[in-house]
C-alpha positions in Angstrom: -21.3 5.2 -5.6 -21.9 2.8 -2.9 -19.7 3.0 0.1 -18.1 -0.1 -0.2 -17.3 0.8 -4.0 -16.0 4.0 -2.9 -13.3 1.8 -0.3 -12.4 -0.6 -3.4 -11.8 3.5 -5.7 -10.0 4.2 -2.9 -7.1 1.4 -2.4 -7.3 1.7 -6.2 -6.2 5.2 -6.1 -3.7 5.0 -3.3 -1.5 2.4 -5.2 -1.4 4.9 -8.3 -0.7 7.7 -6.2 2.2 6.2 -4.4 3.8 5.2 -8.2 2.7 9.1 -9.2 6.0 9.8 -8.9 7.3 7.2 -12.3 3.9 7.1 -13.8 5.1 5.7 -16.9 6.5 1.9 -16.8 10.0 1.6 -16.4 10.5 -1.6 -18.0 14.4 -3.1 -18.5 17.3 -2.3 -20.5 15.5 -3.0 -24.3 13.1 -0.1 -23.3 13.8 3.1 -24.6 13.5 6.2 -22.7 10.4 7.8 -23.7 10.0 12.1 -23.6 8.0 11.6 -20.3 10.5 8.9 -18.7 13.5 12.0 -19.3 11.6 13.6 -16.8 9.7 11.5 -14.3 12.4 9.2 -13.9 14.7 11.4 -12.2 12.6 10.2 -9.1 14.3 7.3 -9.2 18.1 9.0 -9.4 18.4 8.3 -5.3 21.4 5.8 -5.6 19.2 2.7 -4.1 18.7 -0.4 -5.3 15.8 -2.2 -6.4 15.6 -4.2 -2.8 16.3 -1.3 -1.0 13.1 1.0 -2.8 11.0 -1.9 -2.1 11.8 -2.1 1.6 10.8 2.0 1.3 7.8 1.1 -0.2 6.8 -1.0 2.4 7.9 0.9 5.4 5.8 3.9 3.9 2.9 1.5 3.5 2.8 0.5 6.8 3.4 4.1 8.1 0.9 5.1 5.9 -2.1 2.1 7.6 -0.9 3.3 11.1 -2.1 6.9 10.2 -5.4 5.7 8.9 -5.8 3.3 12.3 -5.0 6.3 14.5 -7.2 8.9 12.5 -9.9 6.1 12.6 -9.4 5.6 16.3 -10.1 9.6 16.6 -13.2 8.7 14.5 -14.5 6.6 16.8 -13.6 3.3 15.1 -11.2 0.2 15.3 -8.8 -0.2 12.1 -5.7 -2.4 12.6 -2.9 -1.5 10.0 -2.5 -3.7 7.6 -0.6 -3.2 4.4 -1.2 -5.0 1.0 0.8 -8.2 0.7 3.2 -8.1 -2.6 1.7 -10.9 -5.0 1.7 -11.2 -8.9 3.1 -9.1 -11.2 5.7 -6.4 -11.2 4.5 -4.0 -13.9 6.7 -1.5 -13.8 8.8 -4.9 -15.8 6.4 -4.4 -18.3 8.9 -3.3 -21.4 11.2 -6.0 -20.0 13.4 -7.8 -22.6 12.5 -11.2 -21.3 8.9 -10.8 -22.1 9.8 -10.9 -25.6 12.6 -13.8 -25.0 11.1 -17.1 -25.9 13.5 -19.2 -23.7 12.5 -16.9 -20.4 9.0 -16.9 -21.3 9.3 -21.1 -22.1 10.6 -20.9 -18.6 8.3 -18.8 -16.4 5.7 -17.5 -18.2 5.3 -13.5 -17.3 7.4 -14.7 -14.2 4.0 -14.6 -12.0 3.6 -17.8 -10.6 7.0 -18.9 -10.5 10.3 -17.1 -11.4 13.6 -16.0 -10.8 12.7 -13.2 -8.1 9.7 -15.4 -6.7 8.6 -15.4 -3.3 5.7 -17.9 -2.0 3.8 -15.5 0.5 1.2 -16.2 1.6 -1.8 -13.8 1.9 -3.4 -13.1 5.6 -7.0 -12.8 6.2 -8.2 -9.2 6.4 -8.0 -8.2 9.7 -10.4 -5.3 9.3 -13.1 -7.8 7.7 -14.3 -8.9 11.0 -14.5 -5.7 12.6 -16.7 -4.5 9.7 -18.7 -7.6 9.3 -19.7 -7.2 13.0 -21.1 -3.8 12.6 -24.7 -2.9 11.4 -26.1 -1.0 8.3 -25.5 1.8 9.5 -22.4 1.3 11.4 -21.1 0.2 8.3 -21.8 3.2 5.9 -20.2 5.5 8.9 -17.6 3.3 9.3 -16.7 3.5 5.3 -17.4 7.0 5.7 -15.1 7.4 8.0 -12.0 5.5 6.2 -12.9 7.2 2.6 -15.0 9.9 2.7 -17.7 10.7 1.0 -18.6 11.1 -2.9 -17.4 14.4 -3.3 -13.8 13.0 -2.8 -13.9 13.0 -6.9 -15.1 15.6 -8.7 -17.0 14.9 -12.4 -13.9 14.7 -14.4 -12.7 11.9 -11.7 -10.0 14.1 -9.7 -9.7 12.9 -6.3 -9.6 15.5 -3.6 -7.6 13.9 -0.8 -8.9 16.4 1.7 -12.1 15.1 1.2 -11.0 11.5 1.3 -11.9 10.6 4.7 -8.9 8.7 6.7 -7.5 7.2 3.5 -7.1 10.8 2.3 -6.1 12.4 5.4 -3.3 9.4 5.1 -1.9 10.3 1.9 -2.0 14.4 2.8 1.0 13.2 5.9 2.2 10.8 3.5 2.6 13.4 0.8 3.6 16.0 3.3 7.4 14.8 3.5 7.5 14.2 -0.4 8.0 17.3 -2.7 7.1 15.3 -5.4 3.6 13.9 -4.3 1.9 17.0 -2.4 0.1 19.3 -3.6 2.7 21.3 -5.5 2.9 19.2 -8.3 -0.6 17.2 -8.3 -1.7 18.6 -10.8 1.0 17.3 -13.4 0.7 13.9 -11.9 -3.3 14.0 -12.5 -2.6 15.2 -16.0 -0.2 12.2 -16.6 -2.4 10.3 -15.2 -5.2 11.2 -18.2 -2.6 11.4 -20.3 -2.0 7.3 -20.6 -5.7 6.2 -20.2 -6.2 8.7 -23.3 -3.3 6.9 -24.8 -5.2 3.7 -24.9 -8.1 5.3 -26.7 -6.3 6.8 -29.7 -7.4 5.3 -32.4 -3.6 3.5 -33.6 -3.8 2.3 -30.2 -7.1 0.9 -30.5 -6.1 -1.0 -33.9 -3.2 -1.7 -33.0 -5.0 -3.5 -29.9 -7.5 -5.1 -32.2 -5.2 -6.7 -34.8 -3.0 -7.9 -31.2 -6.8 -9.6 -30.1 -7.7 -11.1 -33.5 -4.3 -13.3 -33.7 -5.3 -13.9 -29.8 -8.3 -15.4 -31.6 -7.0 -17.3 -34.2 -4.6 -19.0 -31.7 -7.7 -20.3 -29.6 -7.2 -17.5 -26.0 -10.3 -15.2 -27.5 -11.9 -12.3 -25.3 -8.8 -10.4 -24.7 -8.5 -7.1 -25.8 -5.1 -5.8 -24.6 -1.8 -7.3 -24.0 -2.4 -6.2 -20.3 -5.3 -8.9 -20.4 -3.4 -11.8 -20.0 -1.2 -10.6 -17.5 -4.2 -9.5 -15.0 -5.8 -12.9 -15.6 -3.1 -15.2 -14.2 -2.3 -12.0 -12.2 -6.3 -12.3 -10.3 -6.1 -16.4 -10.3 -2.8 -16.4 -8.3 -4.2 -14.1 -5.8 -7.2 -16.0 -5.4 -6.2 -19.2 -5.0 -3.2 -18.1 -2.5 -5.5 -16.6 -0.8 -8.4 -19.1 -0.6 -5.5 -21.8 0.3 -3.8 -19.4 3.5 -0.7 -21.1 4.6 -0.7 -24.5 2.4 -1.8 -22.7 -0.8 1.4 -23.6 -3.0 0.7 -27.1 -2.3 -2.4 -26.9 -4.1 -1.8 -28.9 -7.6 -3.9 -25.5 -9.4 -1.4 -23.7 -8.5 1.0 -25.8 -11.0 -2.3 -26.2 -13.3 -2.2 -22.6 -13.4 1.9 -22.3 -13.6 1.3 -24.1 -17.2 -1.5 -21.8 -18.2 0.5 -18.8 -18.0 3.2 -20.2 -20.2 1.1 -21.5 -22.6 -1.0 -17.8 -22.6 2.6 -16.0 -22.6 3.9 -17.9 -25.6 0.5 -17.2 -27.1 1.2 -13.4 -26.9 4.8 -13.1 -27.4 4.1 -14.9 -30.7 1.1 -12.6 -31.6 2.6 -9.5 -30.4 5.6 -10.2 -32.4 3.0 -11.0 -35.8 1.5 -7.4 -35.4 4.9 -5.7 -34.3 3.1 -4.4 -31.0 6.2 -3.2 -29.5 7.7 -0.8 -32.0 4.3 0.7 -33.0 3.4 1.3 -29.6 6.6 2.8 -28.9 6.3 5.2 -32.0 2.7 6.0 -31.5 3.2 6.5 -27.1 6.6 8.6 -28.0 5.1 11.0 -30.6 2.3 11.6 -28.1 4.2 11.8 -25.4 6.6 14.5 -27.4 3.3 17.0 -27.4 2.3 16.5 -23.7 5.9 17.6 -23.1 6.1 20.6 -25.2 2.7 21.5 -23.6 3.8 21.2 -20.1 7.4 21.7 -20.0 7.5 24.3 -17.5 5.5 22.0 -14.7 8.0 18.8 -16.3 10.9 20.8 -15.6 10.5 21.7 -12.6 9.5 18.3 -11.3 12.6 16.5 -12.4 14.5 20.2 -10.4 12.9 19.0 -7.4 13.2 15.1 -7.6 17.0 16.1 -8.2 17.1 18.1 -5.7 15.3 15.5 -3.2 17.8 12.7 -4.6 20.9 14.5 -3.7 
């Protein structure tokens, strides 16, 4: 894996491990608890609101980037902190009634470009970009070296090995450190619910399931998608490029409405299809019998989690 592949894993793996603690989407009041949500949601039991976990989140981001600049500095390097800048769409509203409710999604779509909670940020230029496109070859590879470690950060199976994870790593150790439900004591449940929904998406009624989903896709003229989650990332990947191509007059930009119209046209598209195949309830009954087993085989580790996540709520 190349160094700059191993930096993209990386952020990749950060984002998942901050959410490790409600793994499984949380979605609004039409979703139904699943066997897993009974325990990893008691993470979420702290008595804040939505506004006030995402001002968390953020704080903990940015500690989180000051860590990495400081253990770079100590590494010989210059990294300024800067933390991801919130764009797109929210997926832990992924079970969301108004995904299914033809008037919202007549309105706004997946609510990505535009919708009732949207904010027009805009998305600053990297300031780390310069700093590394200055450097040489080899300057470079130390320098990614430094700020994710080396291969052996994953083992075969894919396991990542924060210790091993350079300053992003080191990052998420002192991040982790303050959180009883992210260190060490209970990474190994969150790695195994981790595997647990990408081998979701593989059993085979999950596969049809997908299949029949992507051959009304077809029929209605949006063909190459293979998963509801398609659509989503597509205008999800557009926004973010073009906001971030455009700096501070990107909403100006007429695409930006070109691409507004495209998401409710693709969103109507899949409501409609995902409502021909009954997606929703057979996912639901396939995901909750499945998850009923992983529970039975780890209810010991399960139980204890949602002990400590109560215990850190109150």
């Amino acid at each position: 894996m190349s160094s700059q592949n191993r930096f993209r894993a990386a952020v990749v793996l950060t984002g998942i491990l901050l959410l490790s603690g409600c793994t499984a989407p949380t979605g609004g009041e039409a979703r139904a608890v699943s066997p897993i949500d009974e325990y990893l949601l008691a993470a979420e039991g702290t008595g804040m609101s939505a506004q006030e976990r995402r001002e968390e989140g953020d704080a903990r981001l940015l500690a989180r980037e000051e860590v990495i600049a400081e253990c770079m500095k100590e590494q010989g390097f210059d990294y300024i902190p800067a933390p991801p800048t919130p764009l797109g769409f929210d997926f832990n509203t992924w079970g969301s009634p108004e995904l299914d409710d033809p008037a919202w999604i007549e309105r706004w779509g997946y609510g990505i470009v535009d919708g009732p909670d949207q904010v027009q940020v805009t998305i600053p230029e990297d300031p780390n970009q310069a700093i590394v496109d200055g450097l040489s070859d080899s300057e470079r590879t130390a320098y990614y070296e430094a700020l994710v470690g080396s291969v052996d950060a994953f083992d075969a199976d894919g396991v990542y090995d924060p210790s091993k994870g350079g300053c992003f790593g080191h990052a998420e150790i002192v991040d982790a450190a303050d959180d009883p439900l992210r260190g060490d004591r209970f990474r190994a449940l969150n790695d195994a619910v981790m595997a647990f929904y990408t081998e979701l998406n593989e059993q085979q009624d999950i596969v049809a399931l997908n299949a029949r989903w992507a051959a009304c896709m077809a029929d209605e003229g949006e063909d190459g998608f293979t998963s509801p989650l398609d659509p989503v990332s597509e205008i999800n990947v557009s926004l973010q490029e073009l906001v971030k191509a455009g700096g501070e007059t990107a909403w100006d930009d007429p695409d930006i409405e070109r691409l507004r119209e495209r998401e409710i046209a693709l969103a109507r598209i899949d409501a409609r299809c995902r409502e021909s195949v009954d997606y929703r309830a057979t996912e639901e009954e396939v995901r909750f019998e499945a998850e009923e087993r992983f529970v039975a085989d780890n209810l010991a580790e399960l139980e204890a989690y949602r002990a400590a996540a109560e215990g850190a709520g109150s």
